[in-house]
C-alpha positions as CSV (number, residue, x, y, z in Angstrom):
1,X,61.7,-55.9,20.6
2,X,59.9,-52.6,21.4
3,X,61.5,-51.2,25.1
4,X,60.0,-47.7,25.3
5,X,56.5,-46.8,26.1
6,X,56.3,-44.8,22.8
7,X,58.2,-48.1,21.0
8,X,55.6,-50.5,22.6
9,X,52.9,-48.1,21.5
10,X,53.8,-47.7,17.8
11,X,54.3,-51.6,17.4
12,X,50.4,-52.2,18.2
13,X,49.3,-49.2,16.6
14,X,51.3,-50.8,13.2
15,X,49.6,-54.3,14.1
16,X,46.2,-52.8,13.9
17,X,47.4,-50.8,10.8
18,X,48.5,-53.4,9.3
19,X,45.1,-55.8,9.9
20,X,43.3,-52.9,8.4
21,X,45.2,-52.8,5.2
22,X,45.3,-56.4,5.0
23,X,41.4,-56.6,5.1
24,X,40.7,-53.5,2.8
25,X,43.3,-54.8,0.2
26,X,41.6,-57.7,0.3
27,X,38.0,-55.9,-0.4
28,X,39.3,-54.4,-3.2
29,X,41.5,-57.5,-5.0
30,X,37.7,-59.3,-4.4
31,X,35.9,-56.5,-6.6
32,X,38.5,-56.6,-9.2
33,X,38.0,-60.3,-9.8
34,X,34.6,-59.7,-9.8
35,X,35.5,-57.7,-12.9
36,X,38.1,-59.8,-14.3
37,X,35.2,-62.7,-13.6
38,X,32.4,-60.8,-15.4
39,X,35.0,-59.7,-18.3
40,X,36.2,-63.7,-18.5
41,X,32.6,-64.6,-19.3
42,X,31.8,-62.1,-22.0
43,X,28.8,-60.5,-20.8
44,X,29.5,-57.0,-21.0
45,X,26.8,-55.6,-18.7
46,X,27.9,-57.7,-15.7
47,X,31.3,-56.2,-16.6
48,X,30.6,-52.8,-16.6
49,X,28.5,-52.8,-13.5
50,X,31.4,-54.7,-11.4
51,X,33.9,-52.2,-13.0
52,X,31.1,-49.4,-11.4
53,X,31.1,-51.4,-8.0
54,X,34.9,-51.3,-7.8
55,X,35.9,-47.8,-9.0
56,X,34.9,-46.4,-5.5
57,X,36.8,-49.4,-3.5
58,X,39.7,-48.3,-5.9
59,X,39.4,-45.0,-5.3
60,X,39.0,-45.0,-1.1
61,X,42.1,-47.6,-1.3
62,X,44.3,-44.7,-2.7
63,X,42.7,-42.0,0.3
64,X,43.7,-44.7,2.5
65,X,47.4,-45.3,1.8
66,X,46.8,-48.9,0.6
67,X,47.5,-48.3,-3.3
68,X,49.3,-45.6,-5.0
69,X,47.3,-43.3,-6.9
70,X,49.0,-43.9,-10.4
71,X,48.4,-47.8,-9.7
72,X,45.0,-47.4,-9.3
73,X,44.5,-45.2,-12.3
74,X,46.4,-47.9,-14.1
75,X,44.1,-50.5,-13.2
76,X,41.0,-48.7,-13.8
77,X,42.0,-47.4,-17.6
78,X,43.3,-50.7,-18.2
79,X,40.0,-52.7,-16.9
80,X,37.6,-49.6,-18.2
81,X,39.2,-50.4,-21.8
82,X,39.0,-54.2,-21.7
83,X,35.4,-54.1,-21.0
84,X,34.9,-51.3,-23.7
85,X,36.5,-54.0,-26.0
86,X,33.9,-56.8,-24.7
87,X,31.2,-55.3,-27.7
């Protein structure tokens, strides 16, 4: 258990971190299935404009410290050339 002031401070300052990235993680794994949904169901449109919605939610997850940059830019090349492939 935190005893210090600066201890006590830093555990509820992690807390609210850690609600923060819980939510926005959460944001982003909805616009992915969103993709993975639209890509499921063929319709290639629908997939390419979810894979537009979620590039940015990627992208601000990385600035954020909730995903590593090279994961993102896995996901994205690997979603961008699975709805390429939808034809």
């Amino acid at each position: 258990m935190a005893n210090t002031p600066q201890s006590k401070k830093r555990a509820r300052q992690s807390e609210t971190r850690f609600a923060i990235n819980k939510a926005r993680r959460s944001r982003i794994r909805t616009f992915l299935r969103k993709v993975e949904e639209a890509i499921a169901s063929g319709d290639k449109d629908a997939a390419a404009a979810a894979l537009r919605a979620a590039q940015p939610e990627l992208m601000r997850g990385v600035t954020k410290g909730v995903f590593h940059k090279n994961t993102v830019a896995r996901k994205m090349s690997r979603l961008t050339s699975r709805v390429k492939a939808l034809g």
